[in-house]
Each structure stands twice: as C-alpha cells, then as structure tokens.
C-alpha positions as CSV (number, residue, x, y, z in Angstrom):
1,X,11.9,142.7,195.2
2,X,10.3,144.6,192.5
3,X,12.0,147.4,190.5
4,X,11.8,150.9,191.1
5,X,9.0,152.7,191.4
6,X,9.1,156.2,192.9
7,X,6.9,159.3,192.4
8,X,9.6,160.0,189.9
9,X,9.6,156.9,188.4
10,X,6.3,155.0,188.5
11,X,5.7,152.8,186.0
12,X,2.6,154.3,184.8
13,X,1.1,157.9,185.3
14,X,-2.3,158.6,185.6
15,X,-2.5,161.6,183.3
16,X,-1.2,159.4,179.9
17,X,-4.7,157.5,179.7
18,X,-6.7,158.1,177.1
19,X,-9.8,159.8,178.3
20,X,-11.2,161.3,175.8
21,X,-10.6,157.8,174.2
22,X,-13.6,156.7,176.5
23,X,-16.5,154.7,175.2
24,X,-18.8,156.1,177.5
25,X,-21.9,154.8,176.0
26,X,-20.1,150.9,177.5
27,X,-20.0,151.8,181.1
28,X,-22.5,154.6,181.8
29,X,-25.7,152.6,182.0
30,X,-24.2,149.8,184.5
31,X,-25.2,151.1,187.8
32,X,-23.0,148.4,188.9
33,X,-19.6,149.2,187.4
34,X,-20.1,152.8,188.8
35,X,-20.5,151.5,192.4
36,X,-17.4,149.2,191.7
37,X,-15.4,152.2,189.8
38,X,-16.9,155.1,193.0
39,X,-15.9,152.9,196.0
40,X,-12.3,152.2,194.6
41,X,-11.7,155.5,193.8
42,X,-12.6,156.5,197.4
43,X,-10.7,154.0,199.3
44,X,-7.3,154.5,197.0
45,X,-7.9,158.2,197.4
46,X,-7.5,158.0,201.3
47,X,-4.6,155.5,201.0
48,X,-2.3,158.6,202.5
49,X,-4.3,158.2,206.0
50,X,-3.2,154.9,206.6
51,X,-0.1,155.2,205.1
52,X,0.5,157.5,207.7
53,X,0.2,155.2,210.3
54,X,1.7,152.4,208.8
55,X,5.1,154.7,208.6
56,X,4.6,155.7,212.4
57,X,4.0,152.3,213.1
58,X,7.6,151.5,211.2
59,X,9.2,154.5,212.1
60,X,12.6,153.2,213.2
61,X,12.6,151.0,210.2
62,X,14.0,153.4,207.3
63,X,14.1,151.4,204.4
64,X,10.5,150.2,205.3
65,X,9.3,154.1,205.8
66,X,11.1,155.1,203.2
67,X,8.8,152.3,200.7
68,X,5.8,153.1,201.9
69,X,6.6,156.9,201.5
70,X,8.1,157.5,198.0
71,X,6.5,154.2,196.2
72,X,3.5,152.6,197.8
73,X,1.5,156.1,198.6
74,X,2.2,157.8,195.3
75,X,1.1,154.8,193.5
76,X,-1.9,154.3,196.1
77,X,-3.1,157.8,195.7
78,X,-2.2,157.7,191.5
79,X,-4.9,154.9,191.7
80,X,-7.1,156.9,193.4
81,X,-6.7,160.1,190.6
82,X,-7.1,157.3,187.4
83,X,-10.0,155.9,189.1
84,X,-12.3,159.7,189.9
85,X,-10.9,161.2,186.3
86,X,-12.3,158.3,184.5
87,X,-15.8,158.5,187.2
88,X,-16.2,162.1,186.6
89,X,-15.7,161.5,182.7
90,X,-18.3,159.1,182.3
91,X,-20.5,160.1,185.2
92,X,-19.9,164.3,184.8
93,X,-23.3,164.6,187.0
94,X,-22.3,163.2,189.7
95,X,-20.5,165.2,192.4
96,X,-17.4,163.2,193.4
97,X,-15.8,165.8,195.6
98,X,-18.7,166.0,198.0
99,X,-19.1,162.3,198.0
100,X,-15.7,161.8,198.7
101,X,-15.7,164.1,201.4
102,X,-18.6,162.7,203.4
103,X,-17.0,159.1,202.9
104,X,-13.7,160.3,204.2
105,X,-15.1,162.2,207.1
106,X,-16.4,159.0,208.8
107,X,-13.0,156.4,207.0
108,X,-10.5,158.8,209.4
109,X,-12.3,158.1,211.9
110,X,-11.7,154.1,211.5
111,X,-7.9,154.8,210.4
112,X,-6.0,154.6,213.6
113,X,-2.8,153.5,214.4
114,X,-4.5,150.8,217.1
115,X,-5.9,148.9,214.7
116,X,-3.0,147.7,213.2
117,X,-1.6,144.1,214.6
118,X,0.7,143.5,217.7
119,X,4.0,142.9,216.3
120,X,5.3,144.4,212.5
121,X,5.5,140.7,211.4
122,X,1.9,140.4,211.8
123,X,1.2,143.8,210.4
124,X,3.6,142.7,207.5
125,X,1.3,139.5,207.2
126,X,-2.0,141.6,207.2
127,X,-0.7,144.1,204.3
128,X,-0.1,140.8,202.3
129,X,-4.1,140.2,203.1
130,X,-5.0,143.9,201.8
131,X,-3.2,143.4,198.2
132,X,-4.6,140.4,197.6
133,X,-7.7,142.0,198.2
134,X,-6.5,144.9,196.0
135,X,-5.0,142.6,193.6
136,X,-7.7,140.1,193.0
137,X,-10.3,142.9,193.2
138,X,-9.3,145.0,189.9
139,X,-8.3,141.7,188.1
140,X,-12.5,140.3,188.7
141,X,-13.3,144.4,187.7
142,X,-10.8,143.9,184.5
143,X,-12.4,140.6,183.3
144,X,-16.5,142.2,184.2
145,X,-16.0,145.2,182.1
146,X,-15.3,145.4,178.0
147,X,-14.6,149.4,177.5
148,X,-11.3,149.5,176.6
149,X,-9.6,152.4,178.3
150,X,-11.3,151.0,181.8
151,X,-9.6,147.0,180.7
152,X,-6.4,149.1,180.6
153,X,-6.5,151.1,183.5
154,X,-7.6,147.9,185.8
155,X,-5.2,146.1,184.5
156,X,-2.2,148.5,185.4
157,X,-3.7,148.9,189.1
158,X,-3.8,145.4,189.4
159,X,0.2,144.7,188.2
160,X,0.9,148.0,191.1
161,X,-0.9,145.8,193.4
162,X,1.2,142.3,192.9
163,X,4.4,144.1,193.3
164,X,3.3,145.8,196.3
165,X,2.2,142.4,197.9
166,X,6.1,141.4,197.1
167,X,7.2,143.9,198.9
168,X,5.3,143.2,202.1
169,X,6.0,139.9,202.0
170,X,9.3,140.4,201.7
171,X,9.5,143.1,204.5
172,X,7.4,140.3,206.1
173,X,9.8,137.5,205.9
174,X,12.6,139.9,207.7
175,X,10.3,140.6,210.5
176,X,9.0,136.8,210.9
177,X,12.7,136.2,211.7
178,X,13.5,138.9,213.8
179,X,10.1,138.8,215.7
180,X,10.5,134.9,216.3
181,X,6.8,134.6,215.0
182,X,5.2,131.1,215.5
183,X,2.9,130.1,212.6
184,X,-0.8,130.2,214.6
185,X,0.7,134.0,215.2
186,X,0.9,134.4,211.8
187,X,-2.4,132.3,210.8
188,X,-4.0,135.0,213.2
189,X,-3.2,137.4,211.8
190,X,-3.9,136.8,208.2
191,X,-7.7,135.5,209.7
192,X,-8.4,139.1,211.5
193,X,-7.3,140.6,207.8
194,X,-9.4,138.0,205.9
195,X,-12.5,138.4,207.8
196,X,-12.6,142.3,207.6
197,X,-12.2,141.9,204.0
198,X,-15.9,143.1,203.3
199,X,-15.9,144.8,206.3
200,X,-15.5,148.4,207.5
201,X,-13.5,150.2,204.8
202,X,-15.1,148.5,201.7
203,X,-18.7,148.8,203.1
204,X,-18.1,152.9,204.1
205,X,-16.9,153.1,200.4
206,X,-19.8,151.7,199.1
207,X,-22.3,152.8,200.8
208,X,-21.5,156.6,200.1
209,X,-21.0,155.6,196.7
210,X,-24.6,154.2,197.2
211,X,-26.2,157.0,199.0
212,X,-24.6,160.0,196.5
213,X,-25.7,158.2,193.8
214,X,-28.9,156.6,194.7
215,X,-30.1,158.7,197.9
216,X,-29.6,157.8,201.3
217,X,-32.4,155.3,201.3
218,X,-30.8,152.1,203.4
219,X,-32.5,149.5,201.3
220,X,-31.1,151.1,198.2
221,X,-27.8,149.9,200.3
222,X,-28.5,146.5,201.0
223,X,-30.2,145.7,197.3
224,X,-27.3,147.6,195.6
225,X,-24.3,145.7,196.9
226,X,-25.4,142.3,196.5
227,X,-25.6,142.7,193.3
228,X,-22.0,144.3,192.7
229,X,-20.8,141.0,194.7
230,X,-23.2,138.8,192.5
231,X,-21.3,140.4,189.7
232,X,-17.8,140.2,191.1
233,X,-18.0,136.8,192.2
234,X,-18.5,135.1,189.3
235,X,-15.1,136.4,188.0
236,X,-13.2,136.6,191.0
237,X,-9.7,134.7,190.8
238,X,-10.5,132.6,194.0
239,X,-7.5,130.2,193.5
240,X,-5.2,133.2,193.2
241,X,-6.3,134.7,196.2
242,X,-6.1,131.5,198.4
243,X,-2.5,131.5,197.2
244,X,-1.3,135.0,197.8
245,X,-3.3,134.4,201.4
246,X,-2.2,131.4,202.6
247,X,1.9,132.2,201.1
248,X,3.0,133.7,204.6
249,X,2.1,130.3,206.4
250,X,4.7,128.9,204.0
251,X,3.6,125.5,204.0
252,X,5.5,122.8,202.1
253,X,4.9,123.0,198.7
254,X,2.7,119.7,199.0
255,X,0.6,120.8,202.1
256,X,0.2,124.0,200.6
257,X,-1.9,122.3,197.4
258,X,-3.3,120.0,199.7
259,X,-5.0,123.1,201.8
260,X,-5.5,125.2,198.6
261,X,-8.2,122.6,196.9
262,X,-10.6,122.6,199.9
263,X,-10.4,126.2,200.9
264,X,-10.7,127.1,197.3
265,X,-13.7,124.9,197.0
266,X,-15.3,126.7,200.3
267,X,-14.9,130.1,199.2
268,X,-16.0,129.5,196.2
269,X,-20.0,128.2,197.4
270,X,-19.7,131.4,200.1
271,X,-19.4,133.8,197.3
272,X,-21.9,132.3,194.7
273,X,-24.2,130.9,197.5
C-alpha cells in the first residue's frame, strides 16, 4: 500500500508551483496542449461526483470509504485546481468557470451510482482501468510538452495516479476473495472499463473544451480531437498500460508476457492507424 496521503498530508500541494515561473510563450500557441490541459482539468475537477457514489457504493466498507474520502478525492480535486490555475495563467482569456460549468451540467448527469459494476470486485477491477487511464494519460502529456513548470506538474499527477491504482488493486484483491470472482468476471469487467476509455466522460470534456474555445461548430469537434490523439499516441506508454490492465487477471508471470507482446502490438496499429 502506498504511504499516507491525506488532505493534511498530500505529498504535493497545488498552491507550491511555480506559476509565475510559467513560460507561457511554450504552451500558449499549441491549440493542442490547451485541449489536453482544459479537458483534464474538467474531469479531475468533478472527481467529487463520482467519488460520491463510489463511497455509497462501499458504504459498509469503512476503511475503503474512508480512502476514497480523505486521500483519493482531495488529491483528485488538487489535480483538478493545478490543472485550471496553470489554464487560466496561460490562457487568462479564456473563461474556465463558465466552460466548466456547462461541461459539468451534462457529466452529472452520466455520474450515477448504476453505472458502476455488479459486484465491488469488479468495481475494484474497473477503478484499476480508470488509473491507468489517468496514469498513462499525464505520463504521454509529460513527455509531449517541454515548459518546465507543466513537465513538473504532469509528472506529480501522474506518481498520484500509480499509487492510487495500488490502492484499488489492493482493495481489489480483498474483494476478488471474498466475492469468489471467476477470471471471465473479472476479464468483463476490465473490457466494459477499456472500451469506454474514449468514451463518455473524456469525449464531454473535450468537446466543451472544444466548443468554449473554438465555438460550438461540430466539425471544429471532430477535426480538433484527432489531432490531440495523433499527438498523444505517439507518446503513449502502451506497454505500461497493457500491464497495469491486464494485472487483475493475474496470469502466470510467463502467460502474462506471452499476452502482453500481441496485445501491445494491437493497440499500438489502433492508435497510430
């Protein structure tokens, strides 16, 4: 398990970056790096929404609820703080509060307490899913961008994100045991998670990112985020993710490179096809 990291004792805080340290002339003019910077910002700042459900869902479970209410939010919604101070400091035009509110008016809506898998092993198995895609998502955004104070901010998400996948798969592991889960249960799970990936919540994110920034113009959409992905995917860590995904199945160490090498190979003509 990882160490402590509480509201009062997060291993980072938001406010100790150094804005004002900003190169802004680096970032400013990448229309790119703003969509990829916007979107994250709104998705970490509505982490509280389905952290809400996720401690309904493990209500009678207090040392899970108690994680996911006095660690994982804070550092969820610190994320989301680091992310709009350093948007609104390079983009000061730009009216983030408005945006954010018209992307979270239609994200609530998706946030329910149904969508979250049968049993709490499999809901365990999923939030291993989520931080990978967190994980492996601000580690391709660390390696695409060169400004300084955005490398170290990226970088400090990304290490909240790994310890958070621990976490669930260690509160997964307990409830793989006590829920009696079969693998394909678990292999179903983790394939609902994987293929919503670029789904729903990303796409709402990015599309009001798209629409306050570029107008509400659908083809501004469509044209915009293929070429954030183009971007991304030549630096995503695809062998890292394939591990952190396929972990949960735990395979024997020699099927599990065995299965890594093809699926690796796979994702990686998907995402630079």
């Amino acid at each position: 398990m990882a160490g402590d990291s509480s509201a009062q004792g997060m291993r980072w805080h938001w406010q100790d970056l150094d804005y004002a340290g900003i190169d802004a002339e680096q970032v400013r003019g990448s229309d790119e790096l703003f969509l990829l910077l916007c979107s994250a910002s709104f998705m970490e700042s509505g982490s509280s929404t389905y952290t809400r459900n996720l401690i309904e869902y493990f209500a009678d479970d207090a040392p899970v609820a108690a994680w996911l209410n006095d660690h994982w939010e804070p550092e969820e919604l610190q994320h989301g703080r680091a992310l709009k101070a350093y948007v609104q400091h390079v983009w000061p035009d730009f009216d983030w509060d408005a945006a954010y509110a018209d992307f979270f008016n239609e994200y609530g809506k998706l946030c329910t307490v149904g969508e979250l898998e049968p049993t709490r092993g499999q809901e365990m198995a999923a939030r291993c899913v989520v931080e990978m895609g967190t994980t492996t998502y601000y580690q391709a955004l660390n390696a695409v961008c060169s400004e300084p104070v955005l490398r170290d901010l990226t970088w400090r998400i990304r290490t909240d994100e790994v310890q958070h996948y621990k976490h669930f798969y260690h509160y997964f592991l307990q409830y793989r045991k006590s829920d009696g889960l079969k693998r394909w249960q678990v292999a179903a799970a983790l394939w609902r998670r994987v293929a919503e990936l670029r789904q729903s919540d990303t796409d709402v994110a990015l599309r009001h990112a798209v629409a306050w920034r570029f107008g509400h113009a659908p083809q501004d959409y469509e044209a915009m985020s293929k070429r954030v992905f183009a971007i991304m995917a030549h630096e995503y860590p695809i062998e890292l993710a394939v591990r952190m995904v396929m972990k949960p199945l735990q395979l024997s160490s020699r099927l599990q490179r065995w299965t890594e090498r093809p699926v690796a190979a796979l994702t990686r003509r998907l995402l630079l096809q």
